[in-house]
Each structure stands twice: as structure tokens, then as C-alpha cells.
PyMOL Python script that loads the backbone (N, CA, C, O; Angstrom):
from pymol import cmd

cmd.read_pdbstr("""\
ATOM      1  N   UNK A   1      52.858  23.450  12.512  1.00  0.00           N
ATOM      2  CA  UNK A   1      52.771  23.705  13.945  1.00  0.00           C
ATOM      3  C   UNK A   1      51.488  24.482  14.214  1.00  0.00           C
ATOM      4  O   UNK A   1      51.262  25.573  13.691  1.00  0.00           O
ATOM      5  N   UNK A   2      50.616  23.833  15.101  1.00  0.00           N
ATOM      6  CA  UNK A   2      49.818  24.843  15.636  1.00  0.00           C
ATOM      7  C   UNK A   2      49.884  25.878  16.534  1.00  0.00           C
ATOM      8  O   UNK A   2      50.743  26.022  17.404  1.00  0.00           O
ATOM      9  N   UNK A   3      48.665  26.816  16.226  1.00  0.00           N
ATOM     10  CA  UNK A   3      49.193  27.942  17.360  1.00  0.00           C
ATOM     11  C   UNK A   3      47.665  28.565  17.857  1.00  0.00           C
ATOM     12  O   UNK A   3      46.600  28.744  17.267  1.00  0.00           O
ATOM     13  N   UNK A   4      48.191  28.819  19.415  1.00  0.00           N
ATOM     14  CA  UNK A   4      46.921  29.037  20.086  1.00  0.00           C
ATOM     15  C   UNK A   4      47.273  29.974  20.878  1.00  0.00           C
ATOM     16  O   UNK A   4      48.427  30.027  21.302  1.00  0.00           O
ATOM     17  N   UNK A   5      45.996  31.202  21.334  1.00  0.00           N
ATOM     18  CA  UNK A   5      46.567  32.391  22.012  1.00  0.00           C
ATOM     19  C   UNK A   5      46.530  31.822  23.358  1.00  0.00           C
ATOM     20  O   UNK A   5      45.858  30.856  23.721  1.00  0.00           O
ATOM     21  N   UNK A   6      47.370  32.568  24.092  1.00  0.00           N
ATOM     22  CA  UNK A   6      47.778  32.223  25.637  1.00  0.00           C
ATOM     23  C   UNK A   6      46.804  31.877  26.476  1.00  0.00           C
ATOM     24  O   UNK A   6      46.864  31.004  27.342  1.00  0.00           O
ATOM     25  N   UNK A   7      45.357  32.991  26.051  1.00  0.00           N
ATOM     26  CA  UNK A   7      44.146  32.764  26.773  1.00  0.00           C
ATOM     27  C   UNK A   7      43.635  31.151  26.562  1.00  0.00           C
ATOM     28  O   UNK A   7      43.341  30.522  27.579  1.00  0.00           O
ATOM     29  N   UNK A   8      43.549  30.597  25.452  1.00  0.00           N
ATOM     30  CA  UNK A   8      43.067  29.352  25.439  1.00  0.00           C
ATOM     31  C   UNK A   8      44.098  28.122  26.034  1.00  0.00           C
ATOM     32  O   UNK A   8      43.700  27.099  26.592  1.00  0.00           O
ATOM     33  N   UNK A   9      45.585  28.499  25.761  1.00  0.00           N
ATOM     34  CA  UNK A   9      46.457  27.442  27.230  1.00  0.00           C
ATOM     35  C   UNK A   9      46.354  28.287  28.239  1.00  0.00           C
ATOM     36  O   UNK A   9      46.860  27.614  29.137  1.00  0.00           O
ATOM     37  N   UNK A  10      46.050  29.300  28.723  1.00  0.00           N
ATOM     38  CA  UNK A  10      45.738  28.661  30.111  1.00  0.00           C
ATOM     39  C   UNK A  10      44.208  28.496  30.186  1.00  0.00           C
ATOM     40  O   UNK A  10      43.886  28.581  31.371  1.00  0.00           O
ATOM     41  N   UNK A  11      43.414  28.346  29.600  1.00  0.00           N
ATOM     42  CA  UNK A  11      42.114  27.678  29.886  1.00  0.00           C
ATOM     43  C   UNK A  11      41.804  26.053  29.760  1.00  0.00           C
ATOM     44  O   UNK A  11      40.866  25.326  30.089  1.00  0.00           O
ATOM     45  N   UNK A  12      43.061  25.873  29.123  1.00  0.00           N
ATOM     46  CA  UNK A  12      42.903  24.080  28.995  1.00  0.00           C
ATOM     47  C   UNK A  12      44.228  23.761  28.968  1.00  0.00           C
ATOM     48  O   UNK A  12      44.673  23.237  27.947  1.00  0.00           O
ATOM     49  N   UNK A  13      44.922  23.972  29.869  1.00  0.00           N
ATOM     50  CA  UNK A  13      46.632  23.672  29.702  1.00  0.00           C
ATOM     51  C   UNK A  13      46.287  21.779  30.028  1.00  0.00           C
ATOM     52  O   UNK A  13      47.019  21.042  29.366  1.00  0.00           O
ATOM     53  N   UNK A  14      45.824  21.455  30.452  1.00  0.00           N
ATOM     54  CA  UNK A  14      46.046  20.165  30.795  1.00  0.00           C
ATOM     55  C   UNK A  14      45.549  19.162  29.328  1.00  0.00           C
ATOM     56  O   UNK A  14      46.022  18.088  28.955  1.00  0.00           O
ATOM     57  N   UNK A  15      44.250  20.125  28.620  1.00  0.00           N
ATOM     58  CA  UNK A  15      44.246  19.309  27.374  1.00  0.00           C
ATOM     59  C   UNK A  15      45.669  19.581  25.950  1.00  0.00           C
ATOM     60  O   UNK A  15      46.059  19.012  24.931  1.00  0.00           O
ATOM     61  N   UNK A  16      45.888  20.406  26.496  1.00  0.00           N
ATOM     62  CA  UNK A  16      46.952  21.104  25.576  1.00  0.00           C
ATOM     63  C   UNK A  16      48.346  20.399  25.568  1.00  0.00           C
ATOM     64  O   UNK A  16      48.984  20.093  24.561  1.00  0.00           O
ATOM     65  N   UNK A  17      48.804  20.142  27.229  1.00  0.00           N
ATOM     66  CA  UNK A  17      50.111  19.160  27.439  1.00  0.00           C
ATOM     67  C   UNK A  17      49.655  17.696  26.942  1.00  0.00           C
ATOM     68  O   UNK A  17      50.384  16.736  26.694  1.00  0.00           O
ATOM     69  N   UNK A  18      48.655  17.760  26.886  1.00  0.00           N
ATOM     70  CA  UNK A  18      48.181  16.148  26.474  1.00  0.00           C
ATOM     71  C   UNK A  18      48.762  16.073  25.396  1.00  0.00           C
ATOM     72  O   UNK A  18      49.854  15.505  25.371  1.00  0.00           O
ATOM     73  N   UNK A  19      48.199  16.627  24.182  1.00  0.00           N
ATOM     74  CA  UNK A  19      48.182  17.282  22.962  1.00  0.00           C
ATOM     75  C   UNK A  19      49.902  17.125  22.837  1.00  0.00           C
ATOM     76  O   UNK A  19      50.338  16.211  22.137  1.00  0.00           O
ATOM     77  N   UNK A  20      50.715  17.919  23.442  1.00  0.00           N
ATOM     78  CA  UNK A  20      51.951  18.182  23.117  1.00  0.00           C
ATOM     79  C   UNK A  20      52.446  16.210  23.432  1.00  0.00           C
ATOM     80  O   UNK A  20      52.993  15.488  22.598  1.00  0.00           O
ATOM     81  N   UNK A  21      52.088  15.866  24.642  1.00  0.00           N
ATOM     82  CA  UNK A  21      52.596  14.911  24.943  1.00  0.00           C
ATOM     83  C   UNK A  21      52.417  13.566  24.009  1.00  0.00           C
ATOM     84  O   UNK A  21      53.258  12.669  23.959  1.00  0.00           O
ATOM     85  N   UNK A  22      50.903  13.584  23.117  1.00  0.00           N
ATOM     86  CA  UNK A  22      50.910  13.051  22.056  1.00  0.00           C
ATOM     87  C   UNK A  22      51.863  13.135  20.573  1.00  0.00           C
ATOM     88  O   UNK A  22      51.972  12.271  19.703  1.00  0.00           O
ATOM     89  N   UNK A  23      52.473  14.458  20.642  1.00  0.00           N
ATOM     90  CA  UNK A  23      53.339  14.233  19.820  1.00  0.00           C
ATOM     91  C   UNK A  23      53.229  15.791  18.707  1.00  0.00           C
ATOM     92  O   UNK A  23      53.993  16.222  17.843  1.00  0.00           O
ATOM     93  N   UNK A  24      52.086  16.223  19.177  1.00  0.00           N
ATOM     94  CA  UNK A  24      52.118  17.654  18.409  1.00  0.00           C
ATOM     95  C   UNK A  24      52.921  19.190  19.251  1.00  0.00           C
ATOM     96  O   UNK A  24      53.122  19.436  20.440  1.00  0.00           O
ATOM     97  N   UNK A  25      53.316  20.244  17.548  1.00  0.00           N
ATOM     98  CA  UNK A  25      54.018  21.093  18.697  1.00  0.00           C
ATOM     99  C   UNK A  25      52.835  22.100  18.376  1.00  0.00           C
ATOM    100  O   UNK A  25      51.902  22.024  17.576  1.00  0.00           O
ATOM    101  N   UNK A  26      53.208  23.062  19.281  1.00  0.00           N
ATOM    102  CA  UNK A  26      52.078  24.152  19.727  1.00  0.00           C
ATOM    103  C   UNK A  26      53.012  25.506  19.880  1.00  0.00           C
ATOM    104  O   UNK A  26      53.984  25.391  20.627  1.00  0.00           O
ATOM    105  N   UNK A  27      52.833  26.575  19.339  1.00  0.00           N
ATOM    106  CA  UNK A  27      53.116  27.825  18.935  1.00  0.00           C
ATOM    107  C   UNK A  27      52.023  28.716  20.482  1.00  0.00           C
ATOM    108  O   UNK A  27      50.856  28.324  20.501  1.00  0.00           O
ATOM    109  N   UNK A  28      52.224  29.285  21.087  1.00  0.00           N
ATOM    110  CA  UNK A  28      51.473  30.109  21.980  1.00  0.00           C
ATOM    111  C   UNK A  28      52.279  31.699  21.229  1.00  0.00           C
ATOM    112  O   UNK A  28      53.341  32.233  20.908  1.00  0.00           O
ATOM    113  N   UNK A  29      50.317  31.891  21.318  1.00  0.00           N
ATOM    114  CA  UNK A  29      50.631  33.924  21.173  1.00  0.00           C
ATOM    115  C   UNK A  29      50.108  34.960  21.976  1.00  0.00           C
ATOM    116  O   UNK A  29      49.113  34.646  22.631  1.00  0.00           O
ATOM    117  N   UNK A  30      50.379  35.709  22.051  1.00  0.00           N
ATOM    118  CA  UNK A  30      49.735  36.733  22.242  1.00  0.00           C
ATOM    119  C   UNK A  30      49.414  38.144  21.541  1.00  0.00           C
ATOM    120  O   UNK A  30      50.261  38.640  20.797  1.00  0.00           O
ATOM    121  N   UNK A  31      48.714  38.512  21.678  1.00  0.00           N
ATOM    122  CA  UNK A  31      47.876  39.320  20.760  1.00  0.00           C
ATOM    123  C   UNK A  31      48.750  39.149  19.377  1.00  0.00           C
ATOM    124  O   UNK A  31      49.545  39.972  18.923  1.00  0.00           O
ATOM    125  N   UNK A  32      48.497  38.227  18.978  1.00  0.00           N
ATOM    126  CA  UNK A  32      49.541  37.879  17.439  1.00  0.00           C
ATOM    127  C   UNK A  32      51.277  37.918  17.194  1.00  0.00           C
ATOM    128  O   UNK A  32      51.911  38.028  16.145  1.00  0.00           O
ATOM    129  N   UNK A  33      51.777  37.769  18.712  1.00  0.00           N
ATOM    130  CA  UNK A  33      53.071  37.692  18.471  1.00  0.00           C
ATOM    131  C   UNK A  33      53.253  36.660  19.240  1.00  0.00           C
ATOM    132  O   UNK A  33      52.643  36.466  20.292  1.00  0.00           O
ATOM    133  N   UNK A  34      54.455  35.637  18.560  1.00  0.00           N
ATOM    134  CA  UNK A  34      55.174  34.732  19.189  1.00  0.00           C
ATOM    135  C   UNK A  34      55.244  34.714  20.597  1.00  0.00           C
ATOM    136  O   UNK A  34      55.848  35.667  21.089  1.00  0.00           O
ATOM    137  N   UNK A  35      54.712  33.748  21.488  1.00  0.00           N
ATOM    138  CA  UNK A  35      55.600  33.937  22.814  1.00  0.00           C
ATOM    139  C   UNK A  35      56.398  32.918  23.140  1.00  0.00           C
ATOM    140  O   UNK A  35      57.273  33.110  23.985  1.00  0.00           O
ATOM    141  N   UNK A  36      56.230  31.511  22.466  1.00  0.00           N
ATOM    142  CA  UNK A  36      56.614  30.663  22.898  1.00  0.00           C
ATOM    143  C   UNK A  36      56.032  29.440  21.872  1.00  0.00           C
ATOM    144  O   UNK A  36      54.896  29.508  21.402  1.00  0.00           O
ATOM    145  N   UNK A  37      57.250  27.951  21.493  1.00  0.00           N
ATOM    146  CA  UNK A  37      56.674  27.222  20.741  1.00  0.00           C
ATOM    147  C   UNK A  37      56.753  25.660  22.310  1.00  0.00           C
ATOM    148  O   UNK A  37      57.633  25.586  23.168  1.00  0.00           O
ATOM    149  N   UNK A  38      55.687  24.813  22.169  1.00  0.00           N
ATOM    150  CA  UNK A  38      55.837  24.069  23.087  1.00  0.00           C
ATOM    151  C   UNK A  38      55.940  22.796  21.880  1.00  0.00           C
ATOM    152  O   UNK A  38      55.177  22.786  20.914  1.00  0.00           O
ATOM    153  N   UNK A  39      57.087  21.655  22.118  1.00  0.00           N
ATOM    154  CA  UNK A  39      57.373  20.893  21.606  1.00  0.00           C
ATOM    155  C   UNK A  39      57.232  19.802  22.890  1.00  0.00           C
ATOM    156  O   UNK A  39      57.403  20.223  24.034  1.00  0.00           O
ATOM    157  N   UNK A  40      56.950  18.547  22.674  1.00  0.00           N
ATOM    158  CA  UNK A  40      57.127  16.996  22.904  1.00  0.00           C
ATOM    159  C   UNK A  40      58.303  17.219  23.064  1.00  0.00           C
ATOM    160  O   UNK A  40      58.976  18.102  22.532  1.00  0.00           O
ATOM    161  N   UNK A  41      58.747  16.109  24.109  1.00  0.00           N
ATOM    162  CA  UNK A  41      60.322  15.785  24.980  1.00  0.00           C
ATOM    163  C   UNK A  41      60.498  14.428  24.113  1.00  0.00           C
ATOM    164  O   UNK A  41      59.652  13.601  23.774  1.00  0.00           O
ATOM    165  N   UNK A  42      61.877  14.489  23.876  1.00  0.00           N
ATOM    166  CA  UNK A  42      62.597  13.063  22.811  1.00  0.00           C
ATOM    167  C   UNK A  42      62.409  12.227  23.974  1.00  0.00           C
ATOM    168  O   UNK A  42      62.727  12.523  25.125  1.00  0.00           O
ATOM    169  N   UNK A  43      61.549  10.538  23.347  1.00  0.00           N
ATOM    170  CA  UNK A  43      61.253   9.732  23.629  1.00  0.00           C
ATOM    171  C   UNK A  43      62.678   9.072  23.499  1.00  0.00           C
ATOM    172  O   UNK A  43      62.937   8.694  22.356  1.00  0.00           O
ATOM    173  N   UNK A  44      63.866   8.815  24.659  1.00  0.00           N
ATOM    174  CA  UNK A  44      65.028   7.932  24.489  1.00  0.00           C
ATOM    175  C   UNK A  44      64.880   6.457  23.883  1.00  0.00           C
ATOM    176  O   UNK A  44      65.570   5.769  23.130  1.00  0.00           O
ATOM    177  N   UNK A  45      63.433   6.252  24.680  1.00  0.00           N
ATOM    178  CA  UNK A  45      63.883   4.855  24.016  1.00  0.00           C
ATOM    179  C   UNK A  45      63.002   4.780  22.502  1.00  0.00           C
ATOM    180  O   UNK A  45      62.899   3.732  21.864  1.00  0.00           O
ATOM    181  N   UNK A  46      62.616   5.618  22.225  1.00  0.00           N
ATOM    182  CA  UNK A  46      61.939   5.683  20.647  1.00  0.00           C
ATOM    183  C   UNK A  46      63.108   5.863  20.079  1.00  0.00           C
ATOM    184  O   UNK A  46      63.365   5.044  19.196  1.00  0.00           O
ATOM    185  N   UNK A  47      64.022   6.784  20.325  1.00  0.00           N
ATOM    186  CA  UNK A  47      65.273   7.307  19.362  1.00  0.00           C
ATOM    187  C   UNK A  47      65.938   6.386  19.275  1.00  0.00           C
ATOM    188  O   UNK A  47      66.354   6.226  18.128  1.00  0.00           O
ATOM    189  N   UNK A  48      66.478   5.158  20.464  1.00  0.00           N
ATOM    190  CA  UNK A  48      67.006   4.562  20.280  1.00  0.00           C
ATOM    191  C   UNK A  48      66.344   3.179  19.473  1.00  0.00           C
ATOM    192  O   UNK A  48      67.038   2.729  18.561  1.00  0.00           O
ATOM    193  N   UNK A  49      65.494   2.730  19.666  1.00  0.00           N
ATOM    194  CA  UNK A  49      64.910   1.783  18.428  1.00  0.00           C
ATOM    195  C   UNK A  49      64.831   2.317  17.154  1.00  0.00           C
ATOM    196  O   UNK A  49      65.088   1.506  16.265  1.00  0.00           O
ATOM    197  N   UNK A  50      64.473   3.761  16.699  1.00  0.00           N
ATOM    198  CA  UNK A  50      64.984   3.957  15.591  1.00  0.00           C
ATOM    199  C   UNK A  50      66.073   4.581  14.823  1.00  0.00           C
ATOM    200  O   UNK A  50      66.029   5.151  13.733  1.00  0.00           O
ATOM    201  N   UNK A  51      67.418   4.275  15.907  1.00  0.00           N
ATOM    202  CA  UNK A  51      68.474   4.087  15.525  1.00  0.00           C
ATOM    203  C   UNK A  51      68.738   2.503  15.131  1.00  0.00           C
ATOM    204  O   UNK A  51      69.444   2.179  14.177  1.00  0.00           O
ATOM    205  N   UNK A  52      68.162   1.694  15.882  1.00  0.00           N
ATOM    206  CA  UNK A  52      68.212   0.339  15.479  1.00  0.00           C
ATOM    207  C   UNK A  52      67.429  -0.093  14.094  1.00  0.00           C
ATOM    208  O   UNK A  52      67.600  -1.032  13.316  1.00  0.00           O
ATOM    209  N   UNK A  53      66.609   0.871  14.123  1.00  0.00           N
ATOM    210  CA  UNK A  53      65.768   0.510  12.175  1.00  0.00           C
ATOM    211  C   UNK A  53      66.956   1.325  11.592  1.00  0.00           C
ATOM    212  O   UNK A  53      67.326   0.407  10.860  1.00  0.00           O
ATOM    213  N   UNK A  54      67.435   1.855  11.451  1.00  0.00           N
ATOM    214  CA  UNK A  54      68.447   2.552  10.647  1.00  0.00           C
ATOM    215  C   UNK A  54      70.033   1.367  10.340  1.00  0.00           C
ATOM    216  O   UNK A  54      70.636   1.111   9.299  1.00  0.00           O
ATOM    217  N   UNK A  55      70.193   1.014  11.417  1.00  0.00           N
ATOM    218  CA  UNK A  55      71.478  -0.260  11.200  1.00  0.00           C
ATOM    219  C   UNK A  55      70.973  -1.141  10.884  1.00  0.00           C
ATOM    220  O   UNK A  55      71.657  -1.679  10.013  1.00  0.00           O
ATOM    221  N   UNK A  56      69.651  -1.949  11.181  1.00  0.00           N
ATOM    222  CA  UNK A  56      69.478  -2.725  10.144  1.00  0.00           C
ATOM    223  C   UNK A  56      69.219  -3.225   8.979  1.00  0.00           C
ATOM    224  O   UNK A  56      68.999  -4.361   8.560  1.00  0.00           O
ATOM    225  N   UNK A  57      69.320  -1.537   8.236  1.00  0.00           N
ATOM    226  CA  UNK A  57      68.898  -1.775   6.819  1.00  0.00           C
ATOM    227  C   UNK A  57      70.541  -1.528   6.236  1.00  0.00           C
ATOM    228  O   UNK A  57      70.781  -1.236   5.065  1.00  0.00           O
ATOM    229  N   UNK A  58      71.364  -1.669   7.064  1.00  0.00           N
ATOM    230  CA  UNK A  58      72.758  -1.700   6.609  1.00  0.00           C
ATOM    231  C   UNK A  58      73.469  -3.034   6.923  1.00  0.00           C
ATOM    232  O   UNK A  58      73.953  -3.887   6.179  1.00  0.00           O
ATOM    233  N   UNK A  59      73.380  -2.943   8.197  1.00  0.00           N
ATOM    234  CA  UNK A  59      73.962  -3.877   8.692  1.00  0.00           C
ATOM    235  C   UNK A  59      73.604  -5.858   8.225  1.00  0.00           C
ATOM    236  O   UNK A  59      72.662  -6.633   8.387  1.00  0.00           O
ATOM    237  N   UNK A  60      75.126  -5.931   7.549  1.00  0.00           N
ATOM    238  CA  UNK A  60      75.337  -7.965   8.199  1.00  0.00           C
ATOM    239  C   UNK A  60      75.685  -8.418   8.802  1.00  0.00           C
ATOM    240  O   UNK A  60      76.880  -8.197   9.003  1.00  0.00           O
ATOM    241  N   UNK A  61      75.009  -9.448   9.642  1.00  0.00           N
ATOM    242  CA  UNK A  61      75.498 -10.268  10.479  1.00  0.00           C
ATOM    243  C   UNK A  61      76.311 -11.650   9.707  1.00  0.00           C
ATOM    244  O   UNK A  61      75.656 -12.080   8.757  1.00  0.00           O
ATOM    245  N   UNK A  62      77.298 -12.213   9.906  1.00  0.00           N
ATOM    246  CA  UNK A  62      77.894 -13.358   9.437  1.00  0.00           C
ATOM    247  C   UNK A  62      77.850 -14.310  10.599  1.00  0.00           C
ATOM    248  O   UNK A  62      77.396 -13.983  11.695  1.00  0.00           O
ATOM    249  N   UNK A  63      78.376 -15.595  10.300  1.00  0.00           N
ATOM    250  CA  UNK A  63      78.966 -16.693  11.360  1.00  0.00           C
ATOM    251  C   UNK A  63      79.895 -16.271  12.275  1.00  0.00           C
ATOM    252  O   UNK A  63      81.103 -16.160  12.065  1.00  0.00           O
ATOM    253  N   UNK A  64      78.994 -15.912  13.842  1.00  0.00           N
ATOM    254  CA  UNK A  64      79.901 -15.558  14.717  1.00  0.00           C
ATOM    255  C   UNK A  64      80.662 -16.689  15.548  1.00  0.00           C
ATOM    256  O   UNK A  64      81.480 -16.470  16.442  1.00  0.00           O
ATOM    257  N   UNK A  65      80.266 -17.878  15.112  1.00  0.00           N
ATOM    258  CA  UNK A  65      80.377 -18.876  16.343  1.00  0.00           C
ATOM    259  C   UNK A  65      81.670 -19.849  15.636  1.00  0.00           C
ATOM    260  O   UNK A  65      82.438 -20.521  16.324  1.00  0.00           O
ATOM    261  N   UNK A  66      81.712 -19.784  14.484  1.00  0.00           N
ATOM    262  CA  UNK A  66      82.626 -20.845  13.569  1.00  0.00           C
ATOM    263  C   UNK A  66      84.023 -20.391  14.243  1.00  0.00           C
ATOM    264  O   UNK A  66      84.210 -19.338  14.852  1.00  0.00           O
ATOM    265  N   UNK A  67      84.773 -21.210  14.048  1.00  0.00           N
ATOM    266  CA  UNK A  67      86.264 -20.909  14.641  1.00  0.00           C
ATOM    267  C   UNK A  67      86.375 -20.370  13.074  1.00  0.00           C
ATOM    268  O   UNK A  67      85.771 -20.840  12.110  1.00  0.00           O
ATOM    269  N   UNK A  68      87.287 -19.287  13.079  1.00  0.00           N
ATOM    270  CA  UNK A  68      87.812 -18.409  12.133  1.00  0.00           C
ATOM    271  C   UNK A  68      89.209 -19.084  11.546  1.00  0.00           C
ATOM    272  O   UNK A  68      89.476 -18.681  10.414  1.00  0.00           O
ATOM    273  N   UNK A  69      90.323 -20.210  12.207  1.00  0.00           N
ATOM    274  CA  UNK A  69      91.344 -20.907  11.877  1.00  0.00           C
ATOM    275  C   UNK A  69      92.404 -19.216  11.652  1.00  0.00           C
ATOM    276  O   UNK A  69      92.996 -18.820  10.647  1.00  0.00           O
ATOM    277  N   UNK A  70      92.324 -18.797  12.546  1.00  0.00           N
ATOM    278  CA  UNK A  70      93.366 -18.189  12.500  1.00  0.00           C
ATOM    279  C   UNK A  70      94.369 -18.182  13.597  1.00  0.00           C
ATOM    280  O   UNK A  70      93.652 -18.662  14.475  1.00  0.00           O
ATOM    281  N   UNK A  71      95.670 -17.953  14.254  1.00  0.00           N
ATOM    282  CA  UNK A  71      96.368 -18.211  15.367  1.00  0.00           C
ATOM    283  C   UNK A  71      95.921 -17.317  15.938  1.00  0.00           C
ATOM    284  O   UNK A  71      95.533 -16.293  15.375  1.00  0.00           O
ATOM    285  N   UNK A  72      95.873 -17.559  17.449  1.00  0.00           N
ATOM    286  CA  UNK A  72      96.168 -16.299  18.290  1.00  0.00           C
ATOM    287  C   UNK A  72      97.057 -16.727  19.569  1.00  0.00           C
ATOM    288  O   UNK A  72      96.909 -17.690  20.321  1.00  0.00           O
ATOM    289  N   UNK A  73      97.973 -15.763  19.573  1.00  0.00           N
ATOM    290  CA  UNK A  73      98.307 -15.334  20.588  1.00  0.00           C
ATOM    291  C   UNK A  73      98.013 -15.216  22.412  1.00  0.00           C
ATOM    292  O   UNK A  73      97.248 -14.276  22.631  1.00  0.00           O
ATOM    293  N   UNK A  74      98.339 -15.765  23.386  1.00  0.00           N
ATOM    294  CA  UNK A  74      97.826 -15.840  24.305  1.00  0.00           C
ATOM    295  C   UNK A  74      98.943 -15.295  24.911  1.00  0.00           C
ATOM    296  O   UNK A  74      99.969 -15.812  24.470  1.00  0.00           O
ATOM    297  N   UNK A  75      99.180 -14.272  25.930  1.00  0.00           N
ATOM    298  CA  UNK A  75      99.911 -13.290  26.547  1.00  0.00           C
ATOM    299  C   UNK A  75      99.739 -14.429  28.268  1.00  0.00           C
ATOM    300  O   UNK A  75      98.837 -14.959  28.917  1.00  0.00           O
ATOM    301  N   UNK A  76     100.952 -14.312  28.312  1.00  0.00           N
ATOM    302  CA  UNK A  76     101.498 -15.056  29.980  1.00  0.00           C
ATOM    303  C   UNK A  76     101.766 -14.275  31.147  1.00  0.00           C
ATOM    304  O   UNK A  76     102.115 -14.825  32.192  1.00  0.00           O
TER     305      UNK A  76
END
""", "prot")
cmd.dss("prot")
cmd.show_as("cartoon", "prot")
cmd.util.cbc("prot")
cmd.orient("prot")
């Protein structure tokens, strides 16, 4: 994580949210103490496609379309 004193975000906060918005986090200090870490907002639909790389290195698909020959039941 990088870290930058307060004086330099607010002298370039707009290159700085860029920065975060690209994907890096950012530590702000002041006079050498913590004030604050600025992190990137979860991309929903990133998380959700790579929830989808994650099931497909599990997941099988079989023959969904074949009749299965089993009875069923139809409720009246």
C-alpha cells in the first residue's frame, strides 16, 4: 500500500482518486501517523465474473435436453 502525506492529496486529489480508481490503495498521513487508508470500491460486476471463473473450473455441464425416461407425476 502506498502512502502519501495529506499535503500532497489535497494538492492532487483528483490524480490520486484516479490512482485509487485504477485499482491501487493509498495510506494518507500526517506528520507520520495514520489518518486514513483509501481503497478502490468492489467492481460488482468484476466479482461477479470472477465468481463465474471459479465454477467453472468445477463445474459439469451434462445432457440437459435428453428426456431422462423417468415418470413424473403431474398434479390435477
Amino acid at each position: 500500500m502506498e502512502t502519501i502525506p495529506v499535503s500532497e492529496f489535497r494538492a492532487n486529489l483528483m490524480k490520486v482518486l484516479k490512482r485509487i480508481e485504477a485499482g491501487a490503495s493509498i495510506t494518507i498521513t500526517c506528520r507520520g501517523r495514520e489518518m486514513a487508508h483509501l481503497i478502490p470500491p468492489e467492481n460488482p460486476l468484476e466479482k461477479a465474473r470472477e465468481s463465474l471463473r471459479e465454477l467453472r473450473k468445477t463445474a459439469v455441464i451434462g445432457d440437459v435436453v435428453s428426456p431422462t425416461g423417468e415418470e413424473w407425476e403431474a398434479m390435477q
